[in-house]
N, C-alpha and C positions, 0 to 999 in steps of 0.2 A: 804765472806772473813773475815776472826778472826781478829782483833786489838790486839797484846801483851798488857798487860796491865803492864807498868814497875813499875808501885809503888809510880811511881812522880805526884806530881800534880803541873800542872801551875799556877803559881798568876796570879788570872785577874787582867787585867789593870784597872784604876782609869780611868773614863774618864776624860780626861780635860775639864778645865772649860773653857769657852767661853768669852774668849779678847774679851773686847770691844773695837769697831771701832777707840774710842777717847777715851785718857787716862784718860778724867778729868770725862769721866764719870761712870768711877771705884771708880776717887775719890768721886762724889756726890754718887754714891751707899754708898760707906762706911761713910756718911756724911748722910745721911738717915737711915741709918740701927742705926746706933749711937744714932743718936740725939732723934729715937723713946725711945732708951734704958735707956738714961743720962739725957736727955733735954739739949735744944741749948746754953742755961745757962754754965752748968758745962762742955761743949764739949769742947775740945782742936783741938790743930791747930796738935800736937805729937797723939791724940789718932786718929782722921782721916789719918794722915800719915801711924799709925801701922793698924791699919785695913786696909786699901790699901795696904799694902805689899810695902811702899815708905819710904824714909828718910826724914827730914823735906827739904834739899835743891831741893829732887826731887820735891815736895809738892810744894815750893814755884816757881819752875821755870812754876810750871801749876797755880798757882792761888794765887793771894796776900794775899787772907786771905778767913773767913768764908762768912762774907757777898757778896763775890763773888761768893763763889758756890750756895748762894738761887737766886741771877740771873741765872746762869746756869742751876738751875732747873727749873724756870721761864719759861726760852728758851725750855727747855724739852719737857715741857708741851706743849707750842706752837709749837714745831713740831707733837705732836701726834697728834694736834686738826685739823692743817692744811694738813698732810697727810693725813687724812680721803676724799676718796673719796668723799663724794656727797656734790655737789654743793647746795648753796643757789639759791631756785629757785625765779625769781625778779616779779611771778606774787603771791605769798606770802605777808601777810601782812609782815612790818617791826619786828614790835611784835614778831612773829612765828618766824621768823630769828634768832633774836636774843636769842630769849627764845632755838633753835635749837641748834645754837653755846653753848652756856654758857653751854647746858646738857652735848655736847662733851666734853667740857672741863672739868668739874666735874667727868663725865664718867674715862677721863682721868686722874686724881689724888686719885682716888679711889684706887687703889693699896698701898697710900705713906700718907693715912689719918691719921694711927698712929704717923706720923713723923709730918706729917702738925699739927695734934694737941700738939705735946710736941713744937713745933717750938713757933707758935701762940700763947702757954700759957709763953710761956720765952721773945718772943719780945719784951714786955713793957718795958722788963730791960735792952736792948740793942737799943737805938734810934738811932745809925748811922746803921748797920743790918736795922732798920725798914726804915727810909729813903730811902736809897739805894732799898729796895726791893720796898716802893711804887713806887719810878721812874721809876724800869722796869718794874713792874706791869701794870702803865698807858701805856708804850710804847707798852706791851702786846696787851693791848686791841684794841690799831690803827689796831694790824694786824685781831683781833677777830669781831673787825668791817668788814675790807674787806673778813674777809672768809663768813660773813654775806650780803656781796653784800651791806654794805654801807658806804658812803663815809668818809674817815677818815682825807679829807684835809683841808686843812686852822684853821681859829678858830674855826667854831664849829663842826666842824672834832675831834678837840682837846678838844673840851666840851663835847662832845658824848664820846668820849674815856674816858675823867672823871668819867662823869654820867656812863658808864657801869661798871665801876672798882666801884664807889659805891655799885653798884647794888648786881656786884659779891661777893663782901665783904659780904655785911647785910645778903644775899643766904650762903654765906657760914657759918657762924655762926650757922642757922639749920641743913646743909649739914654734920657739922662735931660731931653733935649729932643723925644724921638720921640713925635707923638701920635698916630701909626696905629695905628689896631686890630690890626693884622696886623704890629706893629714891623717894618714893610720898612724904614724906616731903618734899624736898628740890625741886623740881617740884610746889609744891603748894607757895613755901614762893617765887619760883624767877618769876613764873606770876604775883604776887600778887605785888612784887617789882616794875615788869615792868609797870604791870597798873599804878599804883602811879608815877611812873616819866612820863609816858604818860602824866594825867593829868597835872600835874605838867607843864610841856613843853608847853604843849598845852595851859594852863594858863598864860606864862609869854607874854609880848609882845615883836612884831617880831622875836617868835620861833616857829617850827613847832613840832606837835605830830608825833606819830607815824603812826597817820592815815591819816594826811596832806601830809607824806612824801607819801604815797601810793597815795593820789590821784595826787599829783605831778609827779609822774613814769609813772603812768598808762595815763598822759593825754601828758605829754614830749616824 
């Protein structure tokens, strides 16, 4: 069967772009994409609104200001690490857990490490931004403990939650200069991390290491 060929040609369509589920987190995309470009410094509360395709009152009904949106990425990050299937398994040393989690997590910010570096290199000149983020930072790691299978309650639930926001920090420092495919740097700095607060725990009195909490599991 012949097709006339009449001379026209159809525009193809553009595909649309893909809404996100929550609005705010179109705003963090263009609050990430920015802040790699400008630094966290010279970002505005108008240049995040016009990148979002929003006006400043739209902006403000989703988020009071910047140092909200790096909790919200905070949170972000904690959903991709806690969505990952596989379980901490509890006949594992403590160690391996946690060294397990914290790869996921890193794993997970890997995509946004341009933005984490210009962020990180501006925060010094913003202390309520830095504030703010250590708080949810710690509150992060209560949840990066229980995806690790340990206990994040009471006080040294709350000190373990500390100590691993340490951990992650001093990791991440290598992390955000590592250009291996295989991040062996940042692998090698956050064992190294974790043994050292091992000791460390294991040294202070009436606290447990990380090898005490295993033979406490395995004999409980």
């Amino acid at each position: 069967m012949m097709v006339e060929n009449t001379g026209k040609t159809k525009s193809k369509k553009k595909p649309a772009k893909a809404v996100p589920a929550d609005p705010l987190d179109q705003v963090l995309d263009a609050m990430l994409k920015l802040a790699e470009q400008l630094g966290w410094r010279d970002l505005t509360l108008r240049d995040i609104a016009d990148e979002a395709g929003l006006s400043l009152a739209q902006l403000q009904r989703l988020v009071p200001g910047k140092s909200a949106l790096l909790s919200h990425f905070v949170r972000r990050v904690d959903q991709v690490v806690l969505d990952n299937d596989t379980t901490a398994d509890p006949d594992e040393p403590v160690k391996d857990r946690l060294f397990d989690v914290a790869m996921q997590r890193f794993d997970a910010l890997q995509p946004w490490r341009g933005a984490i570096k210009a962020i990180a290199r501006d925060l010094p000149y913003d202390p309520v931004a830095a504030i703010c983020l250590g708080a949810r930072r710690r509150q992060s790691m209560i949840w990066m403990l229980e995806k690790a299978g340990v206990s994040s309650s009471g006080l040294k639930g709350r000190l373990r939650a500390a100590g691993l926001d340490v951990i992650i920090i001093a990791t991440m420092r290598v992390w955000l200069k590592d250009e291996s495919k295989d991040m062996s740097a940042t692998m090698s700095a956050l064992d190294r991390h974790l043994s050292r607060t091992d000791r460390l725990v294991s040294s202070l009195q009436g606290q447990r290491s990380f090898r005490q909490e295993d033979q406490q599991t395995a004999a409980g």
